[in-house]
Residue frames relative to the residue before (quaternion, step in Angstrom):
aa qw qx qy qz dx dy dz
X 1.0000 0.0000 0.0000 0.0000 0.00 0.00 0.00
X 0.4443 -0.7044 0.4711 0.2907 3.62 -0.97 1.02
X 0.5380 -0.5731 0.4103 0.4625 3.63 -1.12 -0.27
X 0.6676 0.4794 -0.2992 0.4848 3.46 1.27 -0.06
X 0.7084 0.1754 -0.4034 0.5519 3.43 1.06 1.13
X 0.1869 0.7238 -0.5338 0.3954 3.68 0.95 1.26
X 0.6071 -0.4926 0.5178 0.3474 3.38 -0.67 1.11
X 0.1059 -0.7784 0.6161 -0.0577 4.00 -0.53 1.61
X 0.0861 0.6638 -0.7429 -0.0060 3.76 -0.97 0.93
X 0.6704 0.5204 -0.3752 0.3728 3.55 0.02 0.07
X 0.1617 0.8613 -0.4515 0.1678 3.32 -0.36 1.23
X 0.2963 -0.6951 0.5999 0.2630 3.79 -0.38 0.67
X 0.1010 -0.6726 0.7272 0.0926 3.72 -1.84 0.38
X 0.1441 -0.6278 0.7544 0.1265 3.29 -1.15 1.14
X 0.7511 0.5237 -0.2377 0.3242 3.04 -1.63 -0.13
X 0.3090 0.8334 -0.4505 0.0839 4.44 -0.10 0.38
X 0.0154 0.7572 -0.6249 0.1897 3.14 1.20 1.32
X 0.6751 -0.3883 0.3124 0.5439 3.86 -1.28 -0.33
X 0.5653 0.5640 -0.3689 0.4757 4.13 0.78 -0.28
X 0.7868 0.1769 -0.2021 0.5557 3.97 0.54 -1.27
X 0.5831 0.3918 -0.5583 0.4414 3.51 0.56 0.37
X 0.6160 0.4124 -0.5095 0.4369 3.95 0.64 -0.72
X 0.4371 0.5439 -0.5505 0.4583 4.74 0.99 -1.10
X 0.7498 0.4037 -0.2398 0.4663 4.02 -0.34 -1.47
X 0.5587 0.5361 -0.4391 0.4556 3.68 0.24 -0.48
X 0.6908 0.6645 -0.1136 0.2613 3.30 0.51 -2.19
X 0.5936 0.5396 -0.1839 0.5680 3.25 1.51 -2.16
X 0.7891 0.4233 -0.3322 0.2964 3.21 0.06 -1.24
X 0.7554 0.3436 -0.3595 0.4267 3.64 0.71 -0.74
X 0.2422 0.6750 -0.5013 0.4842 3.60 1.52 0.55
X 0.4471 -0.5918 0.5445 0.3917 3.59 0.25 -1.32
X 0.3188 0.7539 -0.4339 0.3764 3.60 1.29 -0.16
X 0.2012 -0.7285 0.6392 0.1419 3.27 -1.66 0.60
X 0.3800 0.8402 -0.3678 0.1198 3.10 -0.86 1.34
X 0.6805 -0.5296 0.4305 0.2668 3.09 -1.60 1.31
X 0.0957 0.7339 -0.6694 -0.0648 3.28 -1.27 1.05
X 0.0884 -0.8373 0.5260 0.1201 3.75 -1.31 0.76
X 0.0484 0.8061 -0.5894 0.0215 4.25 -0.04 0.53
X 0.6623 -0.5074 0.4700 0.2882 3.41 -1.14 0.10
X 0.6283 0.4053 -0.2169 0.6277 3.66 1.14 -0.99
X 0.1729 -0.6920 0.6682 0.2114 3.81 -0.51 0.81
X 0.6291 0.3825 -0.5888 0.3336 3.82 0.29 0.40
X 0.3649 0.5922 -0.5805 0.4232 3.97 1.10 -0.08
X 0.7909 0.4521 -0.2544 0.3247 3.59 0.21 -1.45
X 0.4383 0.7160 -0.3341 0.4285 3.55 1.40 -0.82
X 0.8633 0.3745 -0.1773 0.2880 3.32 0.44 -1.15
X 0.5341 0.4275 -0.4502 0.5738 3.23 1.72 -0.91
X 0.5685 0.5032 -0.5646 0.3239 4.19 0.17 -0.36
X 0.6542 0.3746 -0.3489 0.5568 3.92 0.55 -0.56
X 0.7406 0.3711 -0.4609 0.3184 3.59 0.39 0.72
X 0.6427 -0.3240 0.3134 0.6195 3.10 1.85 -0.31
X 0.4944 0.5211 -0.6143 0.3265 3.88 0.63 -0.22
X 0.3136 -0.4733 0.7486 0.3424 3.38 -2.13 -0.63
X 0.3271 -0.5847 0.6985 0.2516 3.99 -0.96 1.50
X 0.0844 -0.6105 0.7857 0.0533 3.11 -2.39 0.49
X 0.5739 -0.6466 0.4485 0.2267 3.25 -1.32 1.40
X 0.8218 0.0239 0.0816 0.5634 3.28 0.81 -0.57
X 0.6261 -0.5852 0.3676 0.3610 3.73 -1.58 0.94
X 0.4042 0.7150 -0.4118 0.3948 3.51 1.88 -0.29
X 0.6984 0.3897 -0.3056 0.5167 3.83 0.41 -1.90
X 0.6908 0.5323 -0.4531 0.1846 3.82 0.42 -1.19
X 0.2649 0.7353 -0.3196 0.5357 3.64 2.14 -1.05
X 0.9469 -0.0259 -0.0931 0.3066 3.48 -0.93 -1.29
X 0.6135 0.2996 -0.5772 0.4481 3.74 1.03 0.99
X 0.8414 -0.0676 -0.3873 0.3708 3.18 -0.49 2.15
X 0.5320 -0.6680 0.4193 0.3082 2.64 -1.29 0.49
X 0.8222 0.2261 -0.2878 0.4359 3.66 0.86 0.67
X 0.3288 -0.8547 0.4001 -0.0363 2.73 -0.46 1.85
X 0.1609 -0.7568 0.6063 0.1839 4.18 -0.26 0.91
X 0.2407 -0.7367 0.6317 0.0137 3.82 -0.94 1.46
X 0.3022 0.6196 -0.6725 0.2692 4.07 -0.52 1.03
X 0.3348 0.6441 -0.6687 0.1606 2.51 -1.47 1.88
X 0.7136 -0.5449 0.0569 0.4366 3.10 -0.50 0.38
X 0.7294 -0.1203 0.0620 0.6705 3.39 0.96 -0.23
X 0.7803 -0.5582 0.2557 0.1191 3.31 -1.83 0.50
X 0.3382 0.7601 -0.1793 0.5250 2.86 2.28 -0.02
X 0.6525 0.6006 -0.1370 0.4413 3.17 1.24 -1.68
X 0.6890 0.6227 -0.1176 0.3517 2.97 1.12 -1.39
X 0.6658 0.4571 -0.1010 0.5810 3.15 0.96 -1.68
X 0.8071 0.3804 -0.3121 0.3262 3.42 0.52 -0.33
X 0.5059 0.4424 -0.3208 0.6674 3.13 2.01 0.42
X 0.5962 0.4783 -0.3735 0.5257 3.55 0.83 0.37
X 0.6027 0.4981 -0.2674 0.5632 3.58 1.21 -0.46
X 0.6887 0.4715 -0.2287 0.5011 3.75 0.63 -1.35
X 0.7300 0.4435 -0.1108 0.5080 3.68 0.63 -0.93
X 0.1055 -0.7080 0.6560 0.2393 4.06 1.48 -0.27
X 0.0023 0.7796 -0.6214 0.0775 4.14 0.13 1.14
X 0.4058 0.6978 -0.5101 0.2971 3.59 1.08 -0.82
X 0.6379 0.7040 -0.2100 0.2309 3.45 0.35 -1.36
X 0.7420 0.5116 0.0737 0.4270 3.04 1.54 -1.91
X 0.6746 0.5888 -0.2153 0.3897 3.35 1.47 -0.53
X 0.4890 0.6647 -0.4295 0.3668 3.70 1.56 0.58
X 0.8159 0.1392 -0.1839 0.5302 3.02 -0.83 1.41
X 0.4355 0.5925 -0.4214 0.5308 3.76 1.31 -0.06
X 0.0204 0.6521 -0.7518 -0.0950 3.70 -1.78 0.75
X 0.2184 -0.7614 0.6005 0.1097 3.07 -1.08 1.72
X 0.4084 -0.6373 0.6330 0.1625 3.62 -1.39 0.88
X 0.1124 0.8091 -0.5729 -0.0672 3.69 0.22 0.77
X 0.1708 0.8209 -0.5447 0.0156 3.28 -1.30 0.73
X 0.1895 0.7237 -0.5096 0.4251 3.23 1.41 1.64
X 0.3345 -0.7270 0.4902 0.3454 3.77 -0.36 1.38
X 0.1176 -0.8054 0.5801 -0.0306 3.29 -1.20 0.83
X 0.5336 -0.5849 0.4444 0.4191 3.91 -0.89 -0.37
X 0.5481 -0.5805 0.3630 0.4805 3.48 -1.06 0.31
X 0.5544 0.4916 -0.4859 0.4635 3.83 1.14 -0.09
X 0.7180 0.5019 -0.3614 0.3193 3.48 0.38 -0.98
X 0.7787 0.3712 -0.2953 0.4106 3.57 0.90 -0.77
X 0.4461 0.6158 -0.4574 0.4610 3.32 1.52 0.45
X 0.6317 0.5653 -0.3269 0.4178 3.60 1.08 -1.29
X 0.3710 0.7150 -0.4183 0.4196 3.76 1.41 -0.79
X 0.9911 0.0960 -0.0476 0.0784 2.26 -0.65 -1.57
X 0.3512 0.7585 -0.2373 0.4950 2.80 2.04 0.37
X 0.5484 0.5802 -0.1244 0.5892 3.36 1.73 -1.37
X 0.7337 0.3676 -0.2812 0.4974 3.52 0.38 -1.09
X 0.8227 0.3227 -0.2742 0.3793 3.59 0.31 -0.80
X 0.4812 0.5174 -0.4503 0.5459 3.30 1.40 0.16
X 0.7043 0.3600 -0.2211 0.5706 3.88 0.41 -0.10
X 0.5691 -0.6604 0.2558 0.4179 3.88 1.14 1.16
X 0.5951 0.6216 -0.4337 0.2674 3.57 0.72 -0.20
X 0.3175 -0.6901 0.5966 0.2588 3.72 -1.01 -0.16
X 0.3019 -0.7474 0.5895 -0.0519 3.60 -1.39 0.98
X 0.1159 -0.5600 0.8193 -0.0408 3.62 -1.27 1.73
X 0.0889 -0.7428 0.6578 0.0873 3.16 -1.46 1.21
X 0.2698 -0.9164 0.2661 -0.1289 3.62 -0.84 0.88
X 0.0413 0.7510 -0.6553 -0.0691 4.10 0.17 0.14
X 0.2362 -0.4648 0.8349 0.1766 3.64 -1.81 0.52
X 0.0126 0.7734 -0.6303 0.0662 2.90 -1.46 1.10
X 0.5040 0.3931 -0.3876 0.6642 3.71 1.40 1.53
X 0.6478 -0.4207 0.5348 0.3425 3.09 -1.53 0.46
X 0.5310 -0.5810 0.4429 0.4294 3.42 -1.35 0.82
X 0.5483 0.5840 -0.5150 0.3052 3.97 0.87 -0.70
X 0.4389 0.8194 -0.2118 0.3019 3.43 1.09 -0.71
X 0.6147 0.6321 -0.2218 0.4165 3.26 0.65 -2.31
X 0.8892 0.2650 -0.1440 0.3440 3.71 -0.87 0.77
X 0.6929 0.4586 -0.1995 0.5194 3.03 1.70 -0.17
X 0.6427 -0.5476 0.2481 0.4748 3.53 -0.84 0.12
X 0.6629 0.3932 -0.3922 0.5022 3.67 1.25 -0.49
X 0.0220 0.6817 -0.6513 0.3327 3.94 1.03 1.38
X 0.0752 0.7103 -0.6958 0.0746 3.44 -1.01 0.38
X 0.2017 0.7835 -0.5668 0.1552 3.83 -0.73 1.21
X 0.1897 -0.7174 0.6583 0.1260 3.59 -0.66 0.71
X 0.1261 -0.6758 0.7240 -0.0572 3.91 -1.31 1.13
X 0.1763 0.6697 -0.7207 -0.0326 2.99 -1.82 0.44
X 0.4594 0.5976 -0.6076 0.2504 3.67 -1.54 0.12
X 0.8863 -0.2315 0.1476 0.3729 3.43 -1.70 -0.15
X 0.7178 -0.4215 0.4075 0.3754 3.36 -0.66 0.40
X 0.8608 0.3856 -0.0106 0.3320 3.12 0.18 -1.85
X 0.4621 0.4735 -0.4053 0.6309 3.34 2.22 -0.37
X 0.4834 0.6128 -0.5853 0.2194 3.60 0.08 -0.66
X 0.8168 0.4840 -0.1037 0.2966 2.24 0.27 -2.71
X 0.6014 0.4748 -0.3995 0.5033 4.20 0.98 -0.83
X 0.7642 0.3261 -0.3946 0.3924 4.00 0.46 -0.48
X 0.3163 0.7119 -0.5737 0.2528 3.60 1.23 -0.39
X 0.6762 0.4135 -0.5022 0.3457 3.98 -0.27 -0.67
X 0.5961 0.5924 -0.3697 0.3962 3.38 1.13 -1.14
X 0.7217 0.5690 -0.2066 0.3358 3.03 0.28 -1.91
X 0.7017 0.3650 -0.3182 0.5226 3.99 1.06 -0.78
X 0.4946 0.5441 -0.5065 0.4504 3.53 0.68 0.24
X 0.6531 0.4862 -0.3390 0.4712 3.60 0.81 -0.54
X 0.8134 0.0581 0.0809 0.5731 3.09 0.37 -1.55
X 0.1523 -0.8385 0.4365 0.2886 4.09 -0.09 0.25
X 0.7298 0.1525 -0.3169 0.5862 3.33 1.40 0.78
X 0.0509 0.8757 -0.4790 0.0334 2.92 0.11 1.36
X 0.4758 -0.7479 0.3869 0.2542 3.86 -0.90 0.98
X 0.2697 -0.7685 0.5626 0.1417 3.51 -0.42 1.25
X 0.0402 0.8472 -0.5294 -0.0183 3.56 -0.45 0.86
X 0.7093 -0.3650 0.1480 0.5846 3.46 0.88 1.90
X 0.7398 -0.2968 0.5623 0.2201 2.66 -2.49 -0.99
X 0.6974 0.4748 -0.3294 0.4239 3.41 0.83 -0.72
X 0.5665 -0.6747 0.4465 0.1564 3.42 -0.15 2.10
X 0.9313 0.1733 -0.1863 0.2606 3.99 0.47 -0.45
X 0.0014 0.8858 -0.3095 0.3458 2.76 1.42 1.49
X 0.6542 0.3138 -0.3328 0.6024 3.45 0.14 -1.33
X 0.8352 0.3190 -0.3732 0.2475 3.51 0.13 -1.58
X 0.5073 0.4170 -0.5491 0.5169 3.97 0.76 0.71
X 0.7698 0.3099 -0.4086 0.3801 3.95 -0.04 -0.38
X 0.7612 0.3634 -0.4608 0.2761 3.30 0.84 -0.09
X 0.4898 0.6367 -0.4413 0.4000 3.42 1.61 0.05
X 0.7018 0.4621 -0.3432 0.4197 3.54 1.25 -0.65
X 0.5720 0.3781 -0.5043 0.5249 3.71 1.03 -0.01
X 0.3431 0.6549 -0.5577 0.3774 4.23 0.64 0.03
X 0.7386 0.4707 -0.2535 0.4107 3.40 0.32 -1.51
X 0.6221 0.5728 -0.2517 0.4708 3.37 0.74 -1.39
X 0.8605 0.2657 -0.2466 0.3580 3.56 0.41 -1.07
X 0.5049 0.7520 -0.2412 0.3485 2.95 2.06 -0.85
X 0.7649 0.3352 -0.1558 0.5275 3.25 0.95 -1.16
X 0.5720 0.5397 -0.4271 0.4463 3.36 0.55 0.07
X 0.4737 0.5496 -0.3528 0.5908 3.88 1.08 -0.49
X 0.8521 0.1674 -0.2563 0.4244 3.13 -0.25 -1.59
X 0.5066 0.6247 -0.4532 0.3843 3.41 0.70 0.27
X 0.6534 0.5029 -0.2974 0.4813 3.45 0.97 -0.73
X 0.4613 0.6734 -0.2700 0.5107 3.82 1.61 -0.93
X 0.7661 0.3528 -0.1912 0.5022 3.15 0.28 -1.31
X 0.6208 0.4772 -0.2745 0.5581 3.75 0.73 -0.05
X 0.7589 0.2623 -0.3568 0.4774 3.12 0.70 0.21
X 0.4361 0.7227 -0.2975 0.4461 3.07 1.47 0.14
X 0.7237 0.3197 -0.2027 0.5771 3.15 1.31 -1.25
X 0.6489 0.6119 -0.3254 0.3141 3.57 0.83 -0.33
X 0.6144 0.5477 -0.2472 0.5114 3.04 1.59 -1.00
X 0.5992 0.5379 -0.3178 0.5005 3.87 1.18 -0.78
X 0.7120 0.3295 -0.2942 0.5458 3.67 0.85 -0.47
X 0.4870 -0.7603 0.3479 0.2524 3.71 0.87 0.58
X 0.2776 0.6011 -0.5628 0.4948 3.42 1.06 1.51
X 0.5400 -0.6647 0.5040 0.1124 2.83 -1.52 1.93
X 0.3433 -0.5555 0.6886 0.3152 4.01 -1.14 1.39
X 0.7055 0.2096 -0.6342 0.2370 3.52 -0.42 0.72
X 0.4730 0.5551 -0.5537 0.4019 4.02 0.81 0.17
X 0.6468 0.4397 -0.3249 0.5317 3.83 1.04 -1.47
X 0.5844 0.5473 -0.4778 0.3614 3.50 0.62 0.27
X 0.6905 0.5735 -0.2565 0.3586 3.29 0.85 -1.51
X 0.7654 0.4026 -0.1555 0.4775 3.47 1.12 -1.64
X 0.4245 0.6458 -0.3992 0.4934 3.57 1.20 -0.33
X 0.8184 0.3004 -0.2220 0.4367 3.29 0.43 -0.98
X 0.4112 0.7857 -0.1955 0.4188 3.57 1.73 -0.37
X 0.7527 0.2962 -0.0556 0.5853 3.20 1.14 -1.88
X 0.4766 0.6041 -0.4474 0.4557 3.49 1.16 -0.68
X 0.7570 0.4745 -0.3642 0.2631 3.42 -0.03 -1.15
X 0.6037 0.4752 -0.4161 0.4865 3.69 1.33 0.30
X 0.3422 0.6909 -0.5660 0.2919 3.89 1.32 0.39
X 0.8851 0.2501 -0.2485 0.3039 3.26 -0.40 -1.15
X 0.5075 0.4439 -0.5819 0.4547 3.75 0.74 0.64
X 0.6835 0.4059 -0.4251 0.4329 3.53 0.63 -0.99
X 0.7036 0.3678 -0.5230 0.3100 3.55 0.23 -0.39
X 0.5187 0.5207 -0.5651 0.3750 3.77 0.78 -0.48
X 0.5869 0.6296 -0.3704 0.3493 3.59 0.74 -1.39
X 0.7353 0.5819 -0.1599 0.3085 3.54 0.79 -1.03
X 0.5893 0.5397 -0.0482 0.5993 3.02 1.53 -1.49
X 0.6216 0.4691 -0.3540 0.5179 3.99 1.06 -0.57
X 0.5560 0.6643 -0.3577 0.3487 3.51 0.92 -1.66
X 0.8167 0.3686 -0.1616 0.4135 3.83 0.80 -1.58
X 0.7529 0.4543 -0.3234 0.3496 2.95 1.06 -0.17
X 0.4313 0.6180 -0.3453 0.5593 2.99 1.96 0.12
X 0.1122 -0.7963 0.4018 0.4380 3.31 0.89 -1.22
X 0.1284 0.8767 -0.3934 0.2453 3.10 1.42 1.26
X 0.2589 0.8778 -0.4028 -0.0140 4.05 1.47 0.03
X 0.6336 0.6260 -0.3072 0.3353 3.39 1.27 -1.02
X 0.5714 0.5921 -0.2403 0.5149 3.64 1.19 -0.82
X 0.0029 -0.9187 0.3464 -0.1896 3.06 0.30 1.86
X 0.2105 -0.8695 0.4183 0.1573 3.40 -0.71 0.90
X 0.6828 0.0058 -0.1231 0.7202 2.94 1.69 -0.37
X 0.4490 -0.6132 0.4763 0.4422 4.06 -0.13 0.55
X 0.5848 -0.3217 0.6377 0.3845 3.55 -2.00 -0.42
X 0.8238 0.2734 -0.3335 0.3680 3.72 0.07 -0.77
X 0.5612 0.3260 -0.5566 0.5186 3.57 1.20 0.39
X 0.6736 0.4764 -0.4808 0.2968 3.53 -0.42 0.20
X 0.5121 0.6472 -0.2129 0.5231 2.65 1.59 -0.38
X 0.7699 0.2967 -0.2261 0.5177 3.51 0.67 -0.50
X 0.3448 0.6240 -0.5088 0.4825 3.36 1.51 0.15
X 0.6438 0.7015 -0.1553 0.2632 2.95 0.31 -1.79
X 0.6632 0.5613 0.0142 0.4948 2.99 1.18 -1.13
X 0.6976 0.3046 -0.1693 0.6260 3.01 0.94 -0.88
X 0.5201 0.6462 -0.3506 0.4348 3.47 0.87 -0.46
X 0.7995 0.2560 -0.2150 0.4990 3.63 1.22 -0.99
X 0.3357 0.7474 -0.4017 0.4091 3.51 1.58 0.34
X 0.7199 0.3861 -0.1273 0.5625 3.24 0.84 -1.48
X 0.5614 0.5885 -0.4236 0.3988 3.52 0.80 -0.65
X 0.5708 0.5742 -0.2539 0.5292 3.67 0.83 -2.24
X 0.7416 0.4398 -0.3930 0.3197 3.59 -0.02 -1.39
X 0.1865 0.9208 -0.1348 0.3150 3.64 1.35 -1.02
X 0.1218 0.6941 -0.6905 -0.1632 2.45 -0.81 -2.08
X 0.4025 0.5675 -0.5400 0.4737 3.79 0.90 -0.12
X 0.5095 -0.6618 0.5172 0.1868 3.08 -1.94 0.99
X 0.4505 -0.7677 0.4383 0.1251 3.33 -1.00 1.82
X 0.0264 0.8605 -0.4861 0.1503 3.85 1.03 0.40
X 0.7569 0.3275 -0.0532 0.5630 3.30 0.52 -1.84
X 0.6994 0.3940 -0.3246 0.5002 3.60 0.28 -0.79
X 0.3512 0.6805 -0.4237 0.4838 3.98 0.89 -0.06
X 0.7823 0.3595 -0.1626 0.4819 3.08 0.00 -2.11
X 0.7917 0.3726 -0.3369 0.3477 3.33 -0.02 -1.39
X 0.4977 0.5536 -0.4095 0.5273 4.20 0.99 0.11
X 0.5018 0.7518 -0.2148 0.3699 3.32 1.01 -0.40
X 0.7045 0.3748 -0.0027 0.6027 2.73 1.03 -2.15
X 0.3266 0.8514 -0.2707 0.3086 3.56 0.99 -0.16
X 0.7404 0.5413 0.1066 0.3839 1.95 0.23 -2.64
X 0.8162 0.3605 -0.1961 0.4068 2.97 0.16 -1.74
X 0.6054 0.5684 -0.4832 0.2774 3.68 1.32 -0.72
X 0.6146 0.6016 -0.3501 0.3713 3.47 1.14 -1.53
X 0.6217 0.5469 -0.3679 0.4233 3.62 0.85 -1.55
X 0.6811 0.4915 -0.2679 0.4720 4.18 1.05 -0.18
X 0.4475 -0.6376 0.4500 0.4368 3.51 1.81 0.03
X 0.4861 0.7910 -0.2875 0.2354 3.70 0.71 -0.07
X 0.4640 0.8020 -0.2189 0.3059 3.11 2.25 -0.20
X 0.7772 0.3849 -0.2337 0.4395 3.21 1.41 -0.38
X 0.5292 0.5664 -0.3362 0.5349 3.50 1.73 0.36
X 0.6772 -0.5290 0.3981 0.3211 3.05 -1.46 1.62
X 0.8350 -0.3777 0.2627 0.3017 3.76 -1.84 1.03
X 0.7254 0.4669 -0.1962 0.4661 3.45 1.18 -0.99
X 0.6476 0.4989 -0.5095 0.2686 3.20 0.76 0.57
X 0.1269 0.7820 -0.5276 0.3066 3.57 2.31 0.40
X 0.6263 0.5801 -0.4357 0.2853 3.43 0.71 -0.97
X 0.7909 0.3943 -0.3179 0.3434 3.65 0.59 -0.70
X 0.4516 0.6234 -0.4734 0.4282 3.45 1.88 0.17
X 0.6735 0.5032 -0.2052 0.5011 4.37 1.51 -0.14
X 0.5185 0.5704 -0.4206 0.4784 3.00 1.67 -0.41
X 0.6305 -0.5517 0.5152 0.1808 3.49 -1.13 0.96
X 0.2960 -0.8265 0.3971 0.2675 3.85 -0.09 0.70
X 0.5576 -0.3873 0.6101 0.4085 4.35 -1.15 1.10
């Protein structure tokens, strides 16, 4: 067995926004030893009164270990602490854990950068709330080499204890977790906007509670139901067509317009309508929306 797939507790954290302070939190009540560095020395203050070790710089946090968790807010952040710090220098024989949401260009440039400069590279999305981290409802998406996996795995189940290897191809997580974004994204702000419109027509958020949570409770079969349909390519077998939802829909921004609540979301989602029916698509079941996202032959 190499030394880079030895059972690893020792781990540095850049980065202690509420995510790399909850990753460093996590390690530590793991038993793990670890280096934490942020810009704000009161970020760092605190993981030291739990047990961290502070570093002066993202330079010391680099060379006490050889694996190095990266969360910040975006990829900008990064590079510009790679530039200020001349870090290039520092990255031989180092495996960074990046998990700073990024584009599919940026987390390509990564890892290209990192392994051109001797280092090695786990790319990554957290996908739970930092309260989360360490428990079974942990939720983490990985990719890279085989052999990086397998040396950060000890780490990596402290975060998440089933975490979802999703190959080699470095820009994974950051496409599944942007595609569960949407999914969860709009559904929130969907619920927002519903109360928005409910609350203007003078219905109590505890009734739009009760039934919200009523009708919800038919989401996660229909979405499995959905998600099978395409992959079957089963769209026509309909449970409710495109052109009734469509006229929901409609009506949905009728009452909305009528209101006065802003029509932003309902806009878009007429839109998508539109464009499904304008595709002949009106009489196939909800899952064929899918071919209004499919990129066009």
């Amino acid at each position: 067995m190499s030394d880079h797939t030895k059972l690893n507790k020792t781990v540095s954290v850049i980065g202690l926004g509420s995510m790399g302070s909850g990753i460093a939190h996590t390690f530590l009540d793991a038993g793990c030893q670890v280096s934490v560095w942020n810009r704000s020395r009161e970020k760092i203050d605190s993981l030291v009164s739990s047990g961290a070790s502070a570093c002066n710089g993202p330079e010391d946090a680099i060379k006490a270990n050889t694996h190095v968790v990266v969360c910040l807010t975006d990829y900008s952040a990064w590079k510009k602490i790679i530039e200020e710090h001349d870090l290039q220098g520092h990255f031989e024989g180092t495996c960074i854990i990046q998990l700073t949401t990024g584009t599919i260009e940026e987390v390509q440039w990564h890892s290209s950068f990192i392994e051109e400069h001797g280092g090695r590279v786990a790319d990554g999305a957290v996908m739970c709330y930092p309260r989360d981290l360490g428990t079974d409802a942990g939720s983490l998406l990985m990719a890279g080499p085989p052999n990086v996996l397998q040396e950060c795995d000890p780490l990596l189940r402290v975060l998440a204890p089933t975490w979802t290897n999703l190959g080699e191809d470095i820009k994974k997580p950051t496409i599944l977790s942007r595609a569960l974004m949407v999914d969860v994204g709009l559904s929130l702000i969907g619920t927002v906007n519903g109360v928005a419109i409910a609350r203007e027509g003078g219905i109590s958020l505890d009734a739009f509670l009760q039934h919200t949570n009523n009708v919800g409770a038919i989401l996660p079969a229909e979405k499995a139901r959905l998600i099978e349909a395409i992959r079957n390519g089963d769209t026509e077998k309909t449970q409710a067509s495109i052109n009734s939802w469509g006229e929901g829909q409609k009506a949905v921004h009728s009452v909305a317009k009528s209101l006065g609540t802003n029509l932003v979301l309902q806009n878009a989602v007429q839109t998508v309508f539109e464009e499904a029916e304008q595709m002949g698509l009106g009489k196939q079941d909800l899952s064929a929306l899918f071919n209004v996202f499919t990129p066009a032959q």
